[in-house]
C-alpha positions in Angstrom: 13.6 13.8 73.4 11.7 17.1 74.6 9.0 15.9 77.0 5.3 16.4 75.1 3.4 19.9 76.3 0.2 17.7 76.4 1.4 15.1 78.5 0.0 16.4 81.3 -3.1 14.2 82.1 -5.1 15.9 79.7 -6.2 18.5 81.5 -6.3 22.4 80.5 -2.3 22.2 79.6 -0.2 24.8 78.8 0.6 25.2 75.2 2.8 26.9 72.8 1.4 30.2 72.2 1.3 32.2 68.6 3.9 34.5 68.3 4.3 38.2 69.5 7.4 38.6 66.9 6.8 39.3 63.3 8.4 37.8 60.3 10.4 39.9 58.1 8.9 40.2 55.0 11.3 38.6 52.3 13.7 37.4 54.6 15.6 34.3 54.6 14.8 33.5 58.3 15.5 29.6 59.0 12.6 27.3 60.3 14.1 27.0 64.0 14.3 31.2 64.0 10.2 30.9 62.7 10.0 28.5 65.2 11.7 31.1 68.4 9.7 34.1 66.5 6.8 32.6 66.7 6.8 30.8 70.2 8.6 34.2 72.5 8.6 32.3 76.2 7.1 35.3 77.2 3.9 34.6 75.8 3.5 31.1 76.2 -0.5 30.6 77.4 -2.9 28.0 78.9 -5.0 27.9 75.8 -9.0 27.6 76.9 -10.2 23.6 76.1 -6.7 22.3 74.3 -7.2 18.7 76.1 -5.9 16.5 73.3 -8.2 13.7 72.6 -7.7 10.4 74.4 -7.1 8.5 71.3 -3.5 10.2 71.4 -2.7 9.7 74.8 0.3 7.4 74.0 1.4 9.1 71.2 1.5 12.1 73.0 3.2 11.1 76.4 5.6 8.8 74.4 8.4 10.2 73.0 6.3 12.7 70.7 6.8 13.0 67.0 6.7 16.0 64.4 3.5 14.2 63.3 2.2 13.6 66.3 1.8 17.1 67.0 1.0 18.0 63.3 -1.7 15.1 63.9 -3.0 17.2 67.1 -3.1 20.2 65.4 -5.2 18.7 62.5 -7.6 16.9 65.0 -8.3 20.5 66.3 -8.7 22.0 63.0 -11.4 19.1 62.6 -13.1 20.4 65.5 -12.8 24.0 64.8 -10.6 24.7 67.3 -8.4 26.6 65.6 -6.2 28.5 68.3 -5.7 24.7 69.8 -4.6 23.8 66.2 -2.6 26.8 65.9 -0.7 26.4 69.3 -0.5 22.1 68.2 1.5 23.3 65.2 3.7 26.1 66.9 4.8 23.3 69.2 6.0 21.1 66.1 8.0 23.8 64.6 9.8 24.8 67.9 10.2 21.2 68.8 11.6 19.7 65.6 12.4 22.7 62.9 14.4 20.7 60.7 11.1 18.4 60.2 10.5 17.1 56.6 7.0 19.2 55.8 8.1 22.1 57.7 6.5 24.0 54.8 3.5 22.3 55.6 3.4 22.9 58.9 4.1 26.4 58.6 1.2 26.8 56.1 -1.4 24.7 58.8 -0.2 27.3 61.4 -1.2 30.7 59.9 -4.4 29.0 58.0 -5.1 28.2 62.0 -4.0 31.6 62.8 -6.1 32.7 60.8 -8.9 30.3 61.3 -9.0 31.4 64.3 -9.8 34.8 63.7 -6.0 36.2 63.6 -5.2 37.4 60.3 -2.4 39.9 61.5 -0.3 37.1 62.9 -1.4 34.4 60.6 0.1 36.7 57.2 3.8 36.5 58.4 3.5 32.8 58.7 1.5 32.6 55.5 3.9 34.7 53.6 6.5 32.2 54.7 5.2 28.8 53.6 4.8 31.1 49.9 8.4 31.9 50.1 9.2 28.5 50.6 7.4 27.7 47.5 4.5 25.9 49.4 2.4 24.7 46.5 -1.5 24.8 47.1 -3.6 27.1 45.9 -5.3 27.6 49.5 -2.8 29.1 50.6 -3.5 32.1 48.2 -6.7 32.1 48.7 -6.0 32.3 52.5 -3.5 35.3 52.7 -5.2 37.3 50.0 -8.2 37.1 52.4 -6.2 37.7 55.3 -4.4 40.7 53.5 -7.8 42.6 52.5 -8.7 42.1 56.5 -5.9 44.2 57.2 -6.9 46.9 54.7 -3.4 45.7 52.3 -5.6 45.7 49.5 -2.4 45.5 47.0 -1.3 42.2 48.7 -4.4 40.9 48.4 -5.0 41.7 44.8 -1.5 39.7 44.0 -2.8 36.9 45.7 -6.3 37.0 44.3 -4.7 37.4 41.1 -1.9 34.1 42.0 -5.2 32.3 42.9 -7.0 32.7 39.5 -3.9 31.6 37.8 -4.5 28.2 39.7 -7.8 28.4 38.6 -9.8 31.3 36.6 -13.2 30.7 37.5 -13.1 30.9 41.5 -16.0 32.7 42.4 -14.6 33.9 45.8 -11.7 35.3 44.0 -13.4 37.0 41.4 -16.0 38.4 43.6 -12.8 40.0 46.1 -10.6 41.2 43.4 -13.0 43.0 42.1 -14.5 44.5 44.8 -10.9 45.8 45.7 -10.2 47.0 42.0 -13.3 49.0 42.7 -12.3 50.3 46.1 -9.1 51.7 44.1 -11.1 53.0 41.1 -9.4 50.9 38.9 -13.1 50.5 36.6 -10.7 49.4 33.4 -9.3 46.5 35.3 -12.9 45.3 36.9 -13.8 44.9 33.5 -11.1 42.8 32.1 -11.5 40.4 34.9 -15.2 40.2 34.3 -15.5 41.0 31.1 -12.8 40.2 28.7 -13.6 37.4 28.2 -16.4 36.5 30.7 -15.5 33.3 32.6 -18.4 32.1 34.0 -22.1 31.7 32.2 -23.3 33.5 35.6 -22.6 36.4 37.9 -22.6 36.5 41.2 -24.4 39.1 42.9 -21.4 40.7 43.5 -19.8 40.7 40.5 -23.0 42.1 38.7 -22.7 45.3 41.3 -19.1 45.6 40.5 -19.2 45.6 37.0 -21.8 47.8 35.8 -19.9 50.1 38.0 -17.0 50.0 36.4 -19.1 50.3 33.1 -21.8 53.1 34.6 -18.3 55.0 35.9 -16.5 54.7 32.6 -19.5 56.7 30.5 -21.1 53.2 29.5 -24.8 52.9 31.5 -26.5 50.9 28.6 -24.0 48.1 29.4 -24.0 48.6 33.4 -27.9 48.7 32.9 -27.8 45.4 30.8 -25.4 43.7 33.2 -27.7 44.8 36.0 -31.0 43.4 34.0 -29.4 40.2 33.5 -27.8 40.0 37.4 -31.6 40.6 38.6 -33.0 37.6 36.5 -30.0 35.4 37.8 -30.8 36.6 41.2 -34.2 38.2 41.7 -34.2 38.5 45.0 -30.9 40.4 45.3 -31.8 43.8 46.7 -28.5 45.4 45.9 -28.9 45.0 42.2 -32.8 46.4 42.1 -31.2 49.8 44.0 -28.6 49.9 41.9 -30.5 49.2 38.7 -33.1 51.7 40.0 -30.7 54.4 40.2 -28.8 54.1 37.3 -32.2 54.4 35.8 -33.3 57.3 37.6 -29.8 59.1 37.0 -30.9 58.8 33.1 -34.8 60.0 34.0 -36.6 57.0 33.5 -38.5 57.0 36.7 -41.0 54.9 35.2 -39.1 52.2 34.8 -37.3 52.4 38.2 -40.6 52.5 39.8 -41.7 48.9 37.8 -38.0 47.6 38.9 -38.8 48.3 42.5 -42.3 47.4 42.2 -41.8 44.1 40.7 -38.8 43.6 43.9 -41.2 44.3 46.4 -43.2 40.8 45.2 -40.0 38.7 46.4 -39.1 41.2 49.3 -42.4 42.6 50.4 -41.0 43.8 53.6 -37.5 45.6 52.9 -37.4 48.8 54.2 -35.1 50.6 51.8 -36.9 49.1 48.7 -40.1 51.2 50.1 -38.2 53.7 51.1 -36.5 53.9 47.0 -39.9 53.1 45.5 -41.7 56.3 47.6 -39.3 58.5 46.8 -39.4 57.5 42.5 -43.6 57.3 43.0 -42.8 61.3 44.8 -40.8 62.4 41.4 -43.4 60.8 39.2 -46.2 62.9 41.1 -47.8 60.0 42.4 -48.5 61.5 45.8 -50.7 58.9 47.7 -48.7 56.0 46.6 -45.1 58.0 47.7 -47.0 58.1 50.9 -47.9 54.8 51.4 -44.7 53.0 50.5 -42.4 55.9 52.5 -44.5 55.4 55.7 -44.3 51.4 55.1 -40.4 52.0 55.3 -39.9 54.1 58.3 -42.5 51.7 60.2 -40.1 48.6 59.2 -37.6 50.8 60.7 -35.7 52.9 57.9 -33.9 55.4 59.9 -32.3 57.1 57.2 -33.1 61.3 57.4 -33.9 60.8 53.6 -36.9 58.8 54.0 -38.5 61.1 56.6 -37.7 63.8 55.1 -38.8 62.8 51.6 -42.1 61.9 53.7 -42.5 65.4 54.9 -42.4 66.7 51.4 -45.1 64.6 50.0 -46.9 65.1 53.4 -46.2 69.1 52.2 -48.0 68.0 48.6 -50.8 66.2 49.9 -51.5 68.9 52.6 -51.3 66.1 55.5 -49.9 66.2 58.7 -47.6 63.0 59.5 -48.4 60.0 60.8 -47.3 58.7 63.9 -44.9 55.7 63.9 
């Protein structure tokens, strides 16, 4: 039997590393190569604070099992220490491939990998355990995140989409999917995922923005505008919606009732810079001079440094006939 990696006293011990190889995708690798792809000597590592706890001194120094060091890894998952947990469940797979939840394992690892803050190693190992036919709908959830970190947005709208098949109304899900549908301009397909029919009694923030986008880009701003009326009484303090809602309503010239949408914002966030800066710059087109002033100045002096605002501020300065104010 392989002596343990942590039997060492519990001190800093060396550990299996993560793996420097990649995983081709599709391929019909077997655990053990996983295992020798994922765990390169060359990279082996002390991994910072990987003492195993005391409570599995024995276990560990005594003939280790699979479990034991799938037990270890979960024990450092449980204490968020994921690259511990990663390296605990590298050493399983390279010590005992043939185990009975490889698939398990190999799932753990990359959610650790990943955990961890390593999406570009954890995917290979992810993408395994799915070929495997792992069954759990984390482990969508998991890669499809992990894919959209590294800009695949096409993998991760598979996975997003494998995810809501589990389950139609995660709210993580719908808010990614969509968001990358609208990254690729794909406004028909926000709207049958949000729209047709609507899941959830409720948008999220971000599923408000994203659909009356879709609609406002598709030639249909009465909708976008109603979806952004009913987003802002879900969520009144959401200061995304009031700018978008405020410039979808500008865009069709009703400056008037931008200027009540931003007012009536301003009561929940009195002190948001680009909500001043948007209401100025509506209270400039409506003529209302001194008030464009007032709310313009407020928003460079909560520290708005976009040229815009200062340079909308010169121009009602220009109207009023006033030099600028020092900020």
């Amino acid at each position: 039997m392989p002596k343990s990696q942590f039997d060492s006293g519990f001190q800093q011990v060396p550990v299996a590393s993560r793996f420097s190889g990649s995983i081709v995708s599709g391929s019909a690798l077997p655990v053990l190569a996983l295992a020798i792809a994922l765990l390169a000597p060359s990279t082996l590592y002390s991994a910072p604070n990987c003492a195993p706890p005391p409570s599995m001194k024995d276990r560990l120094q005594n003939a280790p099992t699979a479990d034991d060091y799938s037990d270890l890894g979960l024990w450092f998952a449980s204490h968020e220490q994921y690259d511990c947990a990663a390296d605990a469940y590298a050493t399983s797979l390279q010590t005992y491939p043939e185990q009975k939840n490889a698939i398990r394992v190999i799932f753990m690892f990359g959610s650790s990998l990943y955990l961890s803050g390593d999406s570009q190693e954890a995917i290979p190992a992810l993408q395994e355990a799915e070929r495997r036919g792992f069954k759990d709908n984390r482990l969508h959830l998991i890669l499809a995140s992990a894919l959209d970190s590294t800009h695949d947005s096409a993998g991760a709208e598979a996975e997003w989409r494998a995810a809501l098949a589990f389950d139609p109304e995660i709210i993580a899900a719908l808010d990614a999917l969509s968001t990358d549908l609208v990254n690729d301009a794909d406004y028909p397909s926000v709207i049958d995922l949000l729209d047709k029919p609507r899941v959830q009694p409720q948008r999220t923030p971000t599923q408000c923005l994203n659909l009356a986008l879709a609609y406002a880009r598709t030639g249909k701003s009465d909708l976008a505008l109603d979806i952004l009326r009913n987003g802002l009484n879900t969520t009144p303090d959401s200061v995304a919606i009031v700018r978008q809602l405020a410039g979808l309503l500008i865009q069709g010239s009703r400056n008037e009732e931008a200027a009540s949408v931003l007012e009536l914002a301003l009561g929940h966030t009195p002190d948001d810079p680009r909500l001043h800066e948007a209401l100025g710059t509506v209270l400039a087109r409506l003529n209302r001079m001194p008030e464009a002033r007032e709310h313009l100045e407020r928003a460079i002096a909560l520290g708005d440094t976009a040229p815009e605002a200062k340079e909308n501020l010169a121009k009602v300065l220009q109207s009023l006939g006033s030099a600028p104010t020092a900020h």
